[in-house]
N, C-alpha and C positions, 0 to 999 in steps of 0.2 A: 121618282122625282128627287133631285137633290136639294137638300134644305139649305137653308140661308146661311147655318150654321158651317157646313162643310164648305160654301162658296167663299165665305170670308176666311175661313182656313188656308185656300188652296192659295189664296188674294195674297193673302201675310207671306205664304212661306215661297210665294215666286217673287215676290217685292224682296224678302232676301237675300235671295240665289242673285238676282239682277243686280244687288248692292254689292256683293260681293265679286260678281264676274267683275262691277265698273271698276274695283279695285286694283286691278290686274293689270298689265300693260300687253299692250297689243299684239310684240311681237315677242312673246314668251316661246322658245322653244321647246315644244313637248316631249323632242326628243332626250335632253339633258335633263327630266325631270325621271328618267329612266334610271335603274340599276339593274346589276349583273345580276340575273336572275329573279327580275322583280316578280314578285307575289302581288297580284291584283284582286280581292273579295268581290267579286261581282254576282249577284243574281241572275241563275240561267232564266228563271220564272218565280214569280210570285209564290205557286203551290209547290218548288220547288226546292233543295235543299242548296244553299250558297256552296258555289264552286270558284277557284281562285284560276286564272291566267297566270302561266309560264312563261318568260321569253327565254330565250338562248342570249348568251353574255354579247354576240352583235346583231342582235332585235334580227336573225337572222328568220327563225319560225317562232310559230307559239302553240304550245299545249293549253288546255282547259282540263283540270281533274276536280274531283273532290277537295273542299277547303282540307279536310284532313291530313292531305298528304305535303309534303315536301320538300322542295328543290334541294338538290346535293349537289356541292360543286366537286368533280374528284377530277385531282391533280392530276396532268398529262394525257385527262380522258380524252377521246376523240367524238365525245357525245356534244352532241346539239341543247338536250335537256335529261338530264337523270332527275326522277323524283321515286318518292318511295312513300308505301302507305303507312299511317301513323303507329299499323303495329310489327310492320318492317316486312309481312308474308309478302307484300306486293312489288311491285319495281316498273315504273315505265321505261323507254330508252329510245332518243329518238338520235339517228345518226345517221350521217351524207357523204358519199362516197364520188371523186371528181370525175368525172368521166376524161379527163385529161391522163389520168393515171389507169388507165383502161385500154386495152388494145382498142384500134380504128372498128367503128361499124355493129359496138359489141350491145346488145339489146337488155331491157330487161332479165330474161329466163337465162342469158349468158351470168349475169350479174347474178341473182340468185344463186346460182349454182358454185359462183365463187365463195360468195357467204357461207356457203353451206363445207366447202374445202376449210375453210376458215375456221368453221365451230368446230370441225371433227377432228383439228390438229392443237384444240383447245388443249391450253392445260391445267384445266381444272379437274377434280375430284372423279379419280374411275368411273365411268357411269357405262349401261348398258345401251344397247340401239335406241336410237332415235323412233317415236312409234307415231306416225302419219295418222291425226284423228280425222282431219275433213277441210278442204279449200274453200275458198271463194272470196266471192270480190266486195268492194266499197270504196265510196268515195269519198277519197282527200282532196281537199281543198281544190274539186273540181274535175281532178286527175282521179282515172280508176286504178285500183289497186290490188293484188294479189297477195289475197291473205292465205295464212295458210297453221291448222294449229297441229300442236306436239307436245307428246312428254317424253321425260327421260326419267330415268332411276340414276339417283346419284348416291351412291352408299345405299344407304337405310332409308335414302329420302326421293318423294317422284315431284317432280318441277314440271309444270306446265306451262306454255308459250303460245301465246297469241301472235304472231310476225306478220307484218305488211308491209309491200314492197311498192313502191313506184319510183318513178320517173320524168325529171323536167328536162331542160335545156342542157345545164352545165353538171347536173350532179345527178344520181340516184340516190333515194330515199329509203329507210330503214325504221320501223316501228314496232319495237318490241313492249307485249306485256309479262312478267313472269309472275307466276303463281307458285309459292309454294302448297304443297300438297293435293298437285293437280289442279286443272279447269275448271270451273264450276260456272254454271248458268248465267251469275252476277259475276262474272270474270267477264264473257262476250258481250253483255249490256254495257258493262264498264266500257270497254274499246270499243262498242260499238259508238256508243256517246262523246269519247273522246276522241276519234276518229272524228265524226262530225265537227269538230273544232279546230281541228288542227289548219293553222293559218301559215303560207310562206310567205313570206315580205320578200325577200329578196332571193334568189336563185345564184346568182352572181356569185364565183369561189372568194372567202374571208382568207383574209392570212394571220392565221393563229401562230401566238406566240409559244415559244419551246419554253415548257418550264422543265427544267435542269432539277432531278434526284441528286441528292449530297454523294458524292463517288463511296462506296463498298468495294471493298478487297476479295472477291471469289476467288477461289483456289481449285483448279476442276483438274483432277488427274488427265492425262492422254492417254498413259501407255504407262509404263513401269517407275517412269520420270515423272514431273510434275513442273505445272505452268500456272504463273497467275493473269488474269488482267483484269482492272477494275472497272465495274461498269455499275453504273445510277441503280438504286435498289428496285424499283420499280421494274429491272427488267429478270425473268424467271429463267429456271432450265428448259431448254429445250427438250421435249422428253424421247422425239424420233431418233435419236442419236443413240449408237448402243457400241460396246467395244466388240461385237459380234458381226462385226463389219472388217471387211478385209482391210482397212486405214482406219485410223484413230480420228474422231470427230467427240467435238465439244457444242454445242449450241444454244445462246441464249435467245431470249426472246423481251420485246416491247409489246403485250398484246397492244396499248393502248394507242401507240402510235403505227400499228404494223410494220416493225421494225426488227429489224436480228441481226445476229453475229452467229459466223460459223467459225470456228478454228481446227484447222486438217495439218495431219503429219503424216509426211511420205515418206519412205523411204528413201536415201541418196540413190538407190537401186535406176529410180528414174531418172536421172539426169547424173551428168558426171560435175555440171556445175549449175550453179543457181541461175547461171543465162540462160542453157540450154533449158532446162527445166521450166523458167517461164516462160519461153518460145513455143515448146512444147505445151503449155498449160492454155495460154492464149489461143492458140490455134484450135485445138479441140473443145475447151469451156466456154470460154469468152466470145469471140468474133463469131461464130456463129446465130448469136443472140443479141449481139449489139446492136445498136438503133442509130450508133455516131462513129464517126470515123476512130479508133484510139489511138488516146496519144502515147507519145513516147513516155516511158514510165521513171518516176525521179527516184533518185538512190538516196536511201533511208540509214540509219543505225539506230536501232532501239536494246538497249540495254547492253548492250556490247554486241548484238547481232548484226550484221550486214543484210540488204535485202533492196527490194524494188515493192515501189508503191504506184497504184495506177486507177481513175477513177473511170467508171462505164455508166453508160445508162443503156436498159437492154431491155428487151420484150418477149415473155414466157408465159405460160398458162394464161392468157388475156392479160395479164397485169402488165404497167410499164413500171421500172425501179430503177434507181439509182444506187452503184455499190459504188464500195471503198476497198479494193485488194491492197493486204499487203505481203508480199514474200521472202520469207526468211532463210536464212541462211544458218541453220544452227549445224552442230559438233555430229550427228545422226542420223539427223532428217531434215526434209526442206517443211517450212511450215507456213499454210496460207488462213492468212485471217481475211476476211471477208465480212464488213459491214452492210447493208441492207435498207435501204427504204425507199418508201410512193416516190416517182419524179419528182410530183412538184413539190415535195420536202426534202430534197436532198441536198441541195444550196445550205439549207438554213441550218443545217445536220451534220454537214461534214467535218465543219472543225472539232465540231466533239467526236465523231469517231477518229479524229485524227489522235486529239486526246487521250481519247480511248488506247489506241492503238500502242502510245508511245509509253503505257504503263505495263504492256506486255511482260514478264521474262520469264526464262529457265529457272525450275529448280534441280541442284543438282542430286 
């Protein structure tokens, strides 16, 4: 039975709540009361320990973790939510891939399998095989999902992965957990609990703003000579590229925005001039892969160089991309630079690889 005393309690403290709601005006918009990566303290349960809500900077999803842990904004990521546990071992990572930027008809287990090309041209820290501990499924926000866990040895050190994949309308979905020191029992409870929370508001593609790294001067030998060109410090070396290769290749990389630059030097041997050469380069590279008619290509000079510049959008490995060629005409060799990115960021992209491009030169 509940006593008089708790009845006049409950009396007082919704007489409160009521006094305060009348305070409010009616048409308060919930949504401007939001911030980029709000932290919400909410109780999943009573006997429970308080866990906080995540959103993504356009209320796109929401995560539910541990109050312990959180939200990291990293500059240029392509992450929906990064949070990380209070004593750093842990990392959630939740991130949407457009299926605009995907070859026509291409399924989940196609999409996995890109992701998985994706990590293994990773350039982080030497690590050994990838070691398959065991699959299976759960439900997000409605949608079943294809988990699947893993560890790696990376140096001295083993990281384990909890990754779940799904699937809506306009995007596929991405949910990593990392563990340093291996999986542990309270790693798959953890994702499994947070799993259960994960909420999509909206499905529909955002148009995320380019945040621009301050330009850095790299210096990357080709061959005997040496070239510079300046690109955003956020972007790394490419490490496929090797001078054991019968033409000389340079390769940077944007993990965060899937983005890269190649720079190749032929020799004049191919072509007796830089028309023929890119006649010859287009027919064989290019238009076999392209997705749009190409246009005629505009004449360039960067740093005293002569050359042709020519933009593609083209469809390979399942992916659609947008490049930025440009071809040089130097004193030795012909030399092709090659920018890189998803279709539907290549608009927004271009001028800086244009940029980019026009800080190239020769050292002699």
């Amino acid at each position: 039975m509940i006593s008089t005393n708790k009845i006049i309690q409950v009396t007082l403290v919704t007489g409160i709540i009521v006094a305060i709601a009348g305070c409010t005006t009616s048409n308060t918009n919930v949504e401007n009361s939001f911030i980029e990566n709000q932290e919400l303290e909410i109780p999943m349960q009573e006997t429970k320990p308080i866990h906080k809500t995540i959103y993504s900077k356009q209320k796109e999803v929401q995560v539910t973790l541990p109050s312990e842990w959180k939200a990291e904004d990293e500059p240029n990521s392509i992450s929906l939510v990064h949070a990380v546990s209070s004593d750093g071992s842990k990392t959630l990572d939740m991130s949407r891939y457009k299926r605009s930027d995907l070859a026509s008809k291409i399924n989940l287990t196609d999409y996995i399998g890109i992701q998985q090309e994706i990590k293994n041209t990773s350039t982080d820290s030497p690590k050994k095989k990838e070691r398959l501990l065991r699959t299976s499924e759960v439900t997000i926000d409605g949608y079943t999902s294809y988990v699947k866990e893993t560890e790696m040895d990376y140096d001295s050190s083993q990281i384990g992965y909890i990754t779940a994949y799904f699937e809506r309308k306009h995007h596929f979905y991405t949910i990593s957990l990392e563990s340093n020191g291996g999986l542990t029992e309270e790693d798959r409870i953890l994702f499994e609990e947070t799993a259960k929370h994960v909420r999509i508001y909206h499905d529909e593609p955002t148009d995320t703003s380019t945040v621009e790294s301050p330009l850095e001067l790299i210096d990357r030998s080709l061959d005997e000579s040496a070239s510079q060109i300046s690109l955003p410090s956020s972007w790394t070396v490419d490490p496929q590229y090797s001078k054991e290769q019968e033409f000389k290749f340079s390769g940077f990389l944007n993990t965060f925005n899937n983005e890269s630059v190649m720079i190749a030097r032929y020799p004049k041997s191919f072509g007796t001039t830089l028309t023929k050469f890119y006649s010859s380069m287009v027919k064989s590279s290019i238009e076999p892969y392209s997705l749009i008619p190409l246009p005629a290509p505009a004449s360039v000079e960067i740093n005293g160089l002569k050359g042709f510049q020519v933009e593609n959008y083209s469809e390979a490995t399942k992916l659609k991309t947008g490049e930025l060629y440009t071809f040089l005409d130097t004193p030795k060799d012909f030399v092709i630079i090659i920018f890189t990115s998803k279709a539907s960021r290549f608009e927004r992209v271009k001028p800086d690889y244009i940029k980019y491009t026009q800080t190239y030169r020769e050292i002699p």
